[in-house]
N, C-alpha and C positions, 0 to 999 in steps of 0.2 A: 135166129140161126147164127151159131157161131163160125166165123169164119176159118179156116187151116191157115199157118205160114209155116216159113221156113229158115232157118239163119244158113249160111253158107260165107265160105271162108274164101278170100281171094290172093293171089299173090301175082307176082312180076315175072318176066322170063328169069332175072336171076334171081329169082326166091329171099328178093333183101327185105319185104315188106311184106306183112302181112293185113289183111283188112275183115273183119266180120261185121258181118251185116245181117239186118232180119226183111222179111218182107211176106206179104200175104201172096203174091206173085211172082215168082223166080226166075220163068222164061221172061217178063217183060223186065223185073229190074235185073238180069245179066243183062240184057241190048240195053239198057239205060249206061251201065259198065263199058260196053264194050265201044257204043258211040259214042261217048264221054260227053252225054249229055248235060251233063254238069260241069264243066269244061273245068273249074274253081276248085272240084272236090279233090280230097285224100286219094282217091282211085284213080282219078284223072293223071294227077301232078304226079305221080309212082308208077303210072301205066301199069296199074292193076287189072286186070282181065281176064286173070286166070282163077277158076273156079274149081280148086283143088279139093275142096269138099262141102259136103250138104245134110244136113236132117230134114223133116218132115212131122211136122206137127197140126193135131186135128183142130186145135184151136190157136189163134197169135198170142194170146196170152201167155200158153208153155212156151212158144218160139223168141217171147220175150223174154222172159224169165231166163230161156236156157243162151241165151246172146251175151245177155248181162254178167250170168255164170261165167262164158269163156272168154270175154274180156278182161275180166280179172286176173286170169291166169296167166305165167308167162310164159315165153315165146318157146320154149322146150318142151313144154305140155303142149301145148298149141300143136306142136309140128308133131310130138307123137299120138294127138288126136286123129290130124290128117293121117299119119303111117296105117295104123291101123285097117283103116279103106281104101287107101288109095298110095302105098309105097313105091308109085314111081313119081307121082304129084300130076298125073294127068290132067287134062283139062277135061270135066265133065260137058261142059257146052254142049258139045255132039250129041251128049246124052240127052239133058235136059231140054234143048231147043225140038224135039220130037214131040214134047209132051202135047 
């Protein structure tokens, strides 16, 4: 059985940083984000926490593939990836921690 993930985009309160990430579990790695469980990592050191956008894929393999896609791109694409969805850059948390 193949598993689903999801990559999802994170940023700062002042939106200087951007972070993508992929993961088979989204509610659990945003709370790995947000307790900076990692204390060392890129999201940590940036106080990344903010979960400004998200996909949904039925297998990790596309979630990988499509991670590796938007890291390549730059940061003006990136951000009008997020517009599209989400043009105030809310934090989805509230969203997602429901699931």
């Amino acid at each position: 059985m193949e598993r689903g993930g999801y990559i999802y985009i994170l940023t700062n309160v002042n939106r200087s940083v951007l972070y993508i990430g992929v993961t088979s579990d989204l509610v659990f790695r945003l709370i790995e984000h947000r307790e900076k469980v990692h204390s060392q990592s890129f999201t940590a050191k940036y106080n990344a926490i903010i979960c400004v956008y998200y996909e949904t894929f039925t297998d990790i393999v596309a979630a990988i593939e499509r991670e590796k896609e938007i890291k390549k791109w730059r940061r003006e694409k990136k951000e009008q990836l997020i517009n599209t969805v989400n043009p105030s850059w809310k934090d989805f948390w509230n969203e997602v921690k429901e699931w």
